[in-house]
C-alpha positions in Angstrom: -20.7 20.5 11.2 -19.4 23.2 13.3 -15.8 23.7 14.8 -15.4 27.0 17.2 -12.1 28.9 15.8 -10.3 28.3 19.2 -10.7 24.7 18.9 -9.0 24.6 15.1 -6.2 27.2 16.0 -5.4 24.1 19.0 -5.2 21.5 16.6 -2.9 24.0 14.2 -0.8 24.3 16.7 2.9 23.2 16.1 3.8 20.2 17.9 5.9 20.9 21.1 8.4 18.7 22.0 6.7 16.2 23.5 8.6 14.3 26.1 9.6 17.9 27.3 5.7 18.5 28.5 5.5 17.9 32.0 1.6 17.9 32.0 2.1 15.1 29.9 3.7 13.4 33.0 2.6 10.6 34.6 -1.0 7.8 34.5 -3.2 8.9 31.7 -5.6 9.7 34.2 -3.1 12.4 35.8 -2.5 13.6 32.9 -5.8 13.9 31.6 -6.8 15.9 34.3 -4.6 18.6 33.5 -6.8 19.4 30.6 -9.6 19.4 32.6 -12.4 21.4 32.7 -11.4 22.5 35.9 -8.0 23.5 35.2 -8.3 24.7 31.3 -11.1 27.1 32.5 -13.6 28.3 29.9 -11.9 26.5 27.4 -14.6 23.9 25.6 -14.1 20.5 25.0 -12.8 20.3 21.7 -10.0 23.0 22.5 -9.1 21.5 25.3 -9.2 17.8 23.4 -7.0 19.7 20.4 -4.2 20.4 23.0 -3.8 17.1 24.9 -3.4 15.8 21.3 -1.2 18.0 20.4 1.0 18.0 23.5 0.6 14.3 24.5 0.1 12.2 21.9 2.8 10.9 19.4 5.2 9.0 22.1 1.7 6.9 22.5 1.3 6.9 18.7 4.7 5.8 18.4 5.1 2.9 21.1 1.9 1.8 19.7 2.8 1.9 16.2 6.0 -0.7 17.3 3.5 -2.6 19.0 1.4 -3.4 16.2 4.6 -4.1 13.7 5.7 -6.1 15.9 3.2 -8.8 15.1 4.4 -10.5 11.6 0.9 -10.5 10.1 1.9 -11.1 6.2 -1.7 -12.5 5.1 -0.4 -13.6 2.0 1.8 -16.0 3.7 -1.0 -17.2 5.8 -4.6 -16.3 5.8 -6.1 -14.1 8.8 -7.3 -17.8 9.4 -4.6 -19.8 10.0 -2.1 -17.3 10.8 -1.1 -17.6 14.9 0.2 -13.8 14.5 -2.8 -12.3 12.8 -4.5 -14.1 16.4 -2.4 -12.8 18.4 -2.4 -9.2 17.0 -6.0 -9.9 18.4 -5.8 -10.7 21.7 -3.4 -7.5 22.1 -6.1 -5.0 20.6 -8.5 -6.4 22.9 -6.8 -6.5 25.7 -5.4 -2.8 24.6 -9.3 -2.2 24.3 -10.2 -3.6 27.8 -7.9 -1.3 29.1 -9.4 1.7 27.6 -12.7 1.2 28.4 -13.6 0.1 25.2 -15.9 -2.9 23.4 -14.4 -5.3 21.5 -15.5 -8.6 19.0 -13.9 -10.6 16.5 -16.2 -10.7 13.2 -15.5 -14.2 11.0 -12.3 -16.1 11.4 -10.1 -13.5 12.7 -11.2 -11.7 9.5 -12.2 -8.6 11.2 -11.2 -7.0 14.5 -13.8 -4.4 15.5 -13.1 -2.1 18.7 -16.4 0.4 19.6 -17.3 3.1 21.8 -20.3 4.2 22.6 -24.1 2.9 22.2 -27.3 3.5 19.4 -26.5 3.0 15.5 -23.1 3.7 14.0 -22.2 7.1 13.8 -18.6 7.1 12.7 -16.4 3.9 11.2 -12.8 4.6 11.2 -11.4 1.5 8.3 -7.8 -0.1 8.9 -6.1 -3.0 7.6 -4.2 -5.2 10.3 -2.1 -7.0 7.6 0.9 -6.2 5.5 2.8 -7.2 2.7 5.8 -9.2 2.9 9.0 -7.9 4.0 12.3 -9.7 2.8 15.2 -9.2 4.7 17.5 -8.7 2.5 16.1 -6.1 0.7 16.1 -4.2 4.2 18.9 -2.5 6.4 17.2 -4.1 9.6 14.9 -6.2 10.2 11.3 -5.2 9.4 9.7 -6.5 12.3 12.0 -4.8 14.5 10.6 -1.2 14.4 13.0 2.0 15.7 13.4 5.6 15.4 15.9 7.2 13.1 16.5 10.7 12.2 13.0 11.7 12.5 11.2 8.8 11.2 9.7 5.4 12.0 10.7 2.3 10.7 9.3 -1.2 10.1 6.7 -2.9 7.8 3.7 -1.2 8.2 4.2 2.2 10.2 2.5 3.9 7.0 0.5 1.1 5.6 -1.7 0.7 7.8 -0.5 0.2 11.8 0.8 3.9 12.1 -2.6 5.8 11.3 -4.2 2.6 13.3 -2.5 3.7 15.9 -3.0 7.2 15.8 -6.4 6.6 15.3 -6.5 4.7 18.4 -4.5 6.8 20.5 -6.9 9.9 19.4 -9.9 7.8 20.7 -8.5 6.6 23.7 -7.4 10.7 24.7 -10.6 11.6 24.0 -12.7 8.8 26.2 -9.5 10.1 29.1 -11.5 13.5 28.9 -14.4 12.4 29.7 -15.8 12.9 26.0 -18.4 10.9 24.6 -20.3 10.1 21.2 -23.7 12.1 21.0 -24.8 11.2 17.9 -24.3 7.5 18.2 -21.5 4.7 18.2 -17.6 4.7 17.5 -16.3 1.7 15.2 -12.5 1.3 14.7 -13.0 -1.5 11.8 -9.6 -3.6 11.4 -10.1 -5.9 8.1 -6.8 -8.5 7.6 -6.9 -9.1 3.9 -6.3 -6.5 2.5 -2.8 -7.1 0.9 -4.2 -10.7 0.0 -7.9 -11.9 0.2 -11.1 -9.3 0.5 -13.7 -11.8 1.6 -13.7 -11.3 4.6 -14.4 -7.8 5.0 -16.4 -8.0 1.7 -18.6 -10.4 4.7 -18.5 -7.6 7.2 -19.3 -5.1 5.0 -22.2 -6.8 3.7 -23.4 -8.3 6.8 -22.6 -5.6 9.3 -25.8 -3.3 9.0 -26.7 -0.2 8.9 -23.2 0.9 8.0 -22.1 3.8 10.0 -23.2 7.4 8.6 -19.7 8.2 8.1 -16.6 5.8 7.2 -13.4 7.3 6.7 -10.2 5.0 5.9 -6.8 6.2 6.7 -5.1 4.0 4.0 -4.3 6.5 1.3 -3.6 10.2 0.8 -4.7 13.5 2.2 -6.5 15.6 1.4 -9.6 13.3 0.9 -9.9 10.5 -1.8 -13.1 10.3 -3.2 -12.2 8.6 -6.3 -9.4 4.9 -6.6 -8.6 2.9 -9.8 -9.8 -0.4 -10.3 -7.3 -3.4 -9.6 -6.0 -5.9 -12.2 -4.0 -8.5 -12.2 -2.4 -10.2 -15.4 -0.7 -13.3 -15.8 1.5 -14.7 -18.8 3.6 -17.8 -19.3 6.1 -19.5 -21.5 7.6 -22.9 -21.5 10.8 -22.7 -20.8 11.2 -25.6 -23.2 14.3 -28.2 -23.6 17.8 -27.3 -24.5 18.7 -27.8 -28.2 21.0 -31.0 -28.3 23.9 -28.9 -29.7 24.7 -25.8 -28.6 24.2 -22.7 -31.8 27.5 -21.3 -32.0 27.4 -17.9 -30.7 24.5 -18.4 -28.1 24.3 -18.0 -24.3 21.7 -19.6 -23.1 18.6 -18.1 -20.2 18.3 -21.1 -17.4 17.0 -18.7 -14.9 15.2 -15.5 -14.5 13.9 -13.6 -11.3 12.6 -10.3 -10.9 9.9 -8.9 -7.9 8.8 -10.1 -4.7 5.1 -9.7 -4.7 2.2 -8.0 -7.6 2.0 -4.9 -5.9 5.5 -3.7 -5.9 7.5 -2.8 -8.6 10.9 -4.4 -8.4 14.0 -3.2 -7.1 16.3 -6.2 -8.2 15.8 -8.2 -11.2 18.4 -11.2 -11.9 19.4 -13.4 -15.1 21.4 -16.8 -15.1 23.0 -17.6 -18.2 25.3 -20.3 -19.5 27.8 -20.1 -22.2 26.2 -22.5 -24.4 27.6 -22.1 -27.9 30.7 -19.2 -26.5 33.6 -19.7 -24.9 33.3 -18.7 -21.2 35.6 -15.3 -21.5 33.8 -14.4 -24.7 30.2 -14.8 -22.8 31.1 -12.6 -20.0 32.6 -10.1 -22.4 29.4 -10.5 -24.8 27.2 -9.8 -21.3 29.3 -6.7 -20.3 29.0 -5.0 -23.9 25.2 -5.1 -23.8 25.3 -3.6 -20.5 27.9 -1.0 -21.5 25.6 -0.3 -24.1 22.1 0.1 -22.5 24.3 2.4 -20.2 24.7 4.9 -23.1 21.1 5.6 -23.7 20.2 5.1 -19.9 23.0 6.3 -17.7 21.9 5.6 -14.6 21.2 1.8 -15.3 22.9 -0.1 -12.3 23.9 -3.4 -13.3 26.3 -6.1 -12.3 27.7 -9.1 -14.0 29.6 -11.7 -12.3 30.5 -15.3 -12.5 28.8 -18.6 -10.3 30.8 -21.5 -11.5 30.7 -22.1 -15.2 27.3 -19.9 -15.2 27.3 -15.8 -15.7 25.0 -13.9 -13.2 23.4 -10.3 -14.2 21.5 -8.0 -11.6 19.9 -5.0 -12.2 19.0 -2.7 -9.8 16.2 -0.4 -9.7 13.9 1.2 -6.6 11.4 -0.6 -5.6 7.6 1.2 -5.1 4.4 0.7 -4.3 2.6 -0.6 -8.1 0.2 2.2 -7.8 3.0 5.0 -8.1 5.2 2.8 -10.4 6.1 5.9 -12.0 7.8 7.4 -9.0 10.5 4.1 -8.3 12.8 2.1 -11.0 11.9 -1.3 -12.7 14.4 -2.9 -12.5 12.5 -5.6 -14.8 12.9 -2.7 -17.7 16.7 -2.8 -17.1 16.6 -6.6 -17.2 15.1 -6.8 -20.5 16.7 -3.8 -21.8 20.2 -5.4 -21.0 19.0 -9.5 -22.5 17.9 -7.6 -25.8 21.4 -6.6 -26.4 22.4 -10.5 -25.9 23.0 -13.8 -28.5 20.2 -15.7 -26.6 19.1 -19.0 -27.5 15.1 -19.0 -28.1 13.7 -20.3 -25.3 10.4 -19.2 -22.7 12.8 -16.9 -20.5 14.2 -15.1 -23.7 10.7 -14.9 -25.6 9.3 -13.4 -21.9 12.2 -10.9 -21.6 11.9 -9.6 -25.4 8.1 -9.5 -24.4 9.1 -7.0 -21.4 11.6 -5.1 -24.0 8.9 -4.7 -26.4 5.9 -4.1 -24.9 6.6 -2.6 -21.4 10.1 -0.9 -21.1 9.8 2.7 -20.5 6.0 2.6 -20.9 3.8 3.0 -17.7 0.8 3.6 -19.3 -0.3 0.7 -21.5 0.7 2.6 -24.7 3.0 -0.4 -26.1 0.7 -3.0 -25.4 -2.8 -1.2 -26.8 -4.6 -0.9 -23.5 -4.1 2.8 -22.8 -6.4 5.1 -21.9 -7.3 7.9 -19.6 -10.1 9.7 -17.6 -10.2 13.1 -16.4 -10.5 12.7 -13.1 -9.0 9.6 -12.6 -5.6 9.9 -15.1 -4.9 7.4 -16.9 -4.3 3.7 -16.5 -1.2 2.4 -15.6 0.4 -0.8 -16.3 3.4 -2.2 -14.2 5.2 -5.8 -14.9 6.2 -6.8 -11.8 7.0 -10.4 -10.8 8.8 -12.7 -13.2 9.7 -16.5 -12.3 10.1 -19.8 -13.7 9.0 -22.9 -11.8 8.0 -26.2 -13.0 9.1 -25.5 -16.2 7.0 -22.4 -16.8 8.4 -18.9 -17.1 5.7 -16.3 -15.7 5.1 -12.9 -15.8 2.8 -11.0 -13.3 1.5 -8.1 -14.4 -0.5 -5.2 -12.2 -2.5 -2.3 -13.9 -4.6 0.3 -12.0 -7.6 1.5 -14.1 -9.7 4.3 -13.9 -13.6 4.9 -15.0 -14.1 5.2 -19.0 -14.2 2.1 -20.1 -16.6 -1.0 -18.9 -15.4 -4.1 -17.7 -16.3 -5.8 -21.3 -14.8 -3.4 -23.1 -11.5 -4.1 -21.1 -11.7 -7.4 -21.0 -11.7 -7.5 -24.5 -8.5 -4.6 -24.7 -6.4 -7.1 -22.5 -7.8 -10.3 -25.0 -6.4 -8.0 -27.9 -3.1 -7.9 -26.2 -2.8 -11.1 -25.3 -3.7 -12.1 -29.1 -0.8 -9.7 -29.8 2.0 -11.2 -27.8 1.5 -14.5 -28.7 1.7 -13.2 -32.4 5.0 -11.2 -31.2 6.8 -14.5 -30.1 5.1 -17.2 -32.7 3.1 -18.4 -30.0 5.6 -19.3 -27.0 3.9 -16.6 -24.8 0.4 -16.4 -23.7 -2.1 -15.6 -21.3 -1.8 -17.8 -17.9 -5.6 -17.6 -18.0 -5.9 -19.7 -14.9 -3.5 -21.5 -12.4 -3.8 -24.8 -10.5 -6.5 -24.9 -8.4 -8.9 -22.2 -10.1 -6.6 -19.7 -8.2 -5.0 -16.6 -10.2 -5.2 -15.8 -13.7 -6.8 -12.7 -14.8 -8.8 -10.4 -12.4 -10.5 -7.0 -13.7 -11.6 -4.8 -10.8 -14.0 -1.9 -11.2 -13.0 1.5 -10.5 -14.7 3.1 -7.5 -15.9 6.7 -7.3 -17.9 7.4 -3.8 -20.8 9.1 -2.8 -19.8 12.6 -1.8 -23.1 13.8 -0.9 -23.5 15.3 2.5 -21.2 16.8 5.1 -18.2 14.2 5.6 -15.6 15.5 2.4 -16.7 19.0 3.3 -15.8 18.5 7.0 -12.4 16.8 5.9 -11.7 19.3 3.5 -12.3 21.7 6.0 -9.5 20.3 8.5 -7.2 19.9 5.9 -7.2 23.2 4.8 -6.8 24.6 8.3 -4.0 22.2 9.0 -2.2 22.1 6.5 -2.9 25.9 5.1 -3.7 24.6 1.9 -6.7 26.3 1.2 -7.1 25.1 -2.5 -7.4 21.4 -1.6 -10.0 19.3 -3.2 -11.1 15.8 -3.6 -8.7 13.7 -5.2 -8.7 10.4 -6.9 -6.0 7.5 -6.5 -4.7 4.2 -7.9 -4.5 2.5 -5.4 -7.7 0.5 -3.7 -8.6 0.4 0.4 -11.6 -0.6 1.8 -13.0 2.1 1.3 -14.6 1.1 -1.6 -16.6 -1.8 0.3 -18.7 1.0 2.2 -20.6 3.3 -0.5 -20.0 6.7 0.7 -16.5 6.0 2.5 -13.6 7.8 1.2 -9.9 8.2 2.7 -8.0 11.0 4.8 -4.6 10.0 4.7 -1.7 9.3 5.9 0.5 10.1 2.9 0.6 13.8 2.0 1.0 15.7 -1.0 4.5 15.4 -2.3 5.8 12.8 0.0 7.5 9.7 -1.4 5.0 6.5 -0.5 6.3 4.1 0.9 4.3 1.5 2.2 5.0 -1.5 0.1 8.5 -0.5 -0.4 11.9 -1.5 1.8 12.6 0.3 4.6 9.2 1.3 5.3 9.0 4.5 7.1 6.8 7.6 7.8 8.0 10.6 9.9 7.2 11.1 13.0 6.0 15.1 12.2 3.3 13.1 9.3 2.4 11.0 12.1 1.9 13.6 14.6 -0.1 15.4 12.0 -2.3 12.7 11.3 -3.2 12.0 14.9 -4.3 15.7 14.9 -6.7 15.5 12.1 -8.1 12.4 12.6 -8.8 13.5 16.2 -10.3 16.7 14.9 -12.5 14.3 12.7 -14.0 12.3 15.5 -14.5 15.2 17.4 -16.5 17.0 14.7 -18.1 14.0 13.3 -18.7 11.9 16.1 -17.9 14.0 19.7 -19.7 17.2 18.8 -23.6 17.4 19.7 -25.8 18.0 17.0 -26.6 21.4 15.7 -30.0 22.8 17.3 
């Protein structure tokens, strides 16, 4: 693929202040113009395109972005199905694509939105996800479907995974179609799945069904540079009975009644909370019993945050931690690992939550990678596997422990199945049987699930060309392919990879409170991914 040096020194350059631009003044169409042909004389069309993107874009990008978050379209609450906000997330993208000139269809039960440009086969599928994770307020300064600017940055759940490169995405497109641009090689797919933080059938459908794919599919779900390479997913259950309270009290004892750390599998948690009861102490000598273990964990990890306080005759500890996406547990604070630490140091009476919490102490404190539990191991391009405890809850008499794990090539499906049966074996050895794996939950839902890594098909021009932009943009010539834990849907489409929108360095936060991306990463990402269209998609074919 060929980009003239003009039209990548555009797209290099530094964004202006945007508002500030009066020839970004006024009806699309007026504004359009003054890029025109006409106006930017012998300037071609993909220097002129670079610098209506760079000058005009982001304030679109941005009211866009707020759009889209707008919508509360948490698919684990409810499926793309049932959900009235995943609808009507809909019927705004259509409408938005009406307006722009642009075809539109709903593929399945609202399971995928697809927007398109242009006519023939598929020439270039640009991958989204329309859902997010949940968002509980009170782990957030503001409500997180309320988005605003602050101090650079955009906030509210789902400006970086996945709505803010949707809409840069879309806002690229659209300022491309208000040149007068069009596809030469063949047709424009903006594919929107709304599963992704819940249920893949439904674009596992479209991907399936929806032939020929289009001869390039990039997602913009990850990191830049390009991804070429993401760890497979697995979930991991255990369980305890909580079991019945001994009939007398053991003299010394506290006693676990309730445990809670986490808000969903695929975040590590930021808060983790234990209820206890005196039991066999006096009440003063409990709460002095619970502040000595923390004082003590806080001498061999001084920057544990913990609080103890009193609810009635029952004690209350929290740890805090940082929450982070599971895929970068390594970068935030389990608080989980506090939790345990901390109920380690306490008289406990044997029960489920105390044999699960000595489980966490044991086997998973301080240990990302699956080294305490037997299951590590590593691959050179893909790291190693990482392991990351993240929800813990009793209901129904059941104490359970959700675990996530991100694995990389090196070891087949059987072979790890039978590393996580060895584990599980262990464990219930550990606690004289109390803990074991959930295996299955009510209604054939849950249990264990072992994803396969996936490493794309890099053959051809399309990691080359993104390469290629990165390098310019970024002036990082030694860029290569990289390879991730976490999992887009990229890996439903065989030679798809990602290009962004989290960059090198930058703290992720996607799954985490507070959700933000800066609006100079946004701005940035608008810029390549319209240089990606154009080259891909906009550019006539080499003679």
């Amino acid at each position: 693929m060929r980009t003239s040096l003009l039209a990548a020194l555009c797209f290099l350059l530094p964004s202006l202040a945007l508002a500030g631009d009066a020839r970004c003044k006024g009806s699309p169409r007026a504004r359009a113009a003054r890029f025109s042909e006409k106006l930017l004389k012998g300037r071609q069309p993909a220097e002129r395109y670079a610098e209506y993107v760079r000058a005009c874009s982001l304030d679109a990008v941005v009211e866009l972005t707020k759009s889209l978050v707008r919508f509360k379209t948490v698919s684990s609450e409810l499926p793309a199905a049932k959900s009235p906000e995943i609808a009507a997330m809909g019927r705004f993208l259509e409408q938005w694509a009406r307006a722009h000139g642009l075809g539109f269809r709903t593929v399945g039960d609202n399971d995928v939105f697809e927007l398109s440009w242009g006519e023939g086969e598929p020439r270039l599928g640009l991958v989204f996800h329309g859902d997010v994770v949940p968002a509980p307020a009170h782990e957030w300064k503001k409500p997180p479907f309320e988005p605003y600017v602050a101090k650079g940055r955009l906030y509210g759940r789902g400006v970086e995974d996945d709505k803010g490169p949707l809409a840069s995405t879309l806002v690229a497109l659209a300022m491309a179609k208000e040149l007068g641009l069009s596809p030469a090689q063949g047709k424009v797919l903006v594919i929107i799945g709304n599963g992704e933080e819940s249920d893949w059938s439904g674009m596992a459908r479209y991907a399936e069904t929806q032939k020929p794919h289009p001869t390039h599919v990039i997602s913009v779900d990850s990191n830049f540079p390009v991804v070429a390479a993401q760890g497979g997913f697995v979930a991991w259950a255990l369980e305890a009975a909580l079991g019945a309270p001994p009939a007398q009290p053991t003299p010394g004892q506290l006693r676990a009644v309730d445990v809670t750390a986490g808000e969903f599998l695929t975040q590590v948690p930021g808060a983790a909370t234990l209820k206890l009861e005196p039991a066999g102490l006096e009440p003063d000598k409990a709460l002095a019993a619970v502040r000595e273990a923390v004082a003590a964990v806080r001498t061999v990890r001084p920057s544990l945050r913990a609080e103890v306080k009193q609810e009635g005759p029952r004690l209350v500890l929290t740890t805090h931690g940082r929450a982070v996406h599971a895929s970068v547990a390594e970068e935030g604070a389990n608080a989980l690992w506090d939790l345990a630490a901390v109920a380690a140091k306490l008289p406990l009476e044997p029960n489920g939550i105390e044999a699960m919490l000595r489980v966490v102490a044991e086997r998973f404190d301080g240990d990302h990678w699956g080294e305490k539990l037997g299951v590590a191991y590593e691959d050179a391009l893909m790291g190693r596997l990482l392991v990351a405890p993240t929800v813990l809850r009793v209901k129904d008499g059941k104490v359970g422990l959700g675990v996530n794990m991100r694995r990389p090539q090196g070891k087949d499906s059987a072979a790890f199945h039978a590393s996580l049966d060895e584990a599980a074996a262990r464990l219930e050895r550990d606690t004289g049987g109390r803990v074991k794996e959930l295996k299955e939950v009510k209604g054939g839902e849950g249990g264990r699930y072992v994803g396969d890594p996936h490493v794309a098909d890099t053959s051809g021009p399309l990691v080359t060309t993104l390469l290629d932009i990165y390098k310019r943009h970024r002036e990082a010539p030694d860029a290569k392919p990289q390879s991730v834990r976490g999992g887009t849907y990229a890996r439903l489409f065989p030679r798809a990879v990602d290009f962004g929108p989290a960059f090198p360095g930058d703290l992720y936060t996607g799954h985490a409170p507070d959700e933000s991306i800066s609006l100079d990463n946004l701005d940035a990402t608008t810029r390549m991914v319209a240089e990606a269209l154009h080259t891909l998609a906009l550019t006539p074919p080499a003679k």
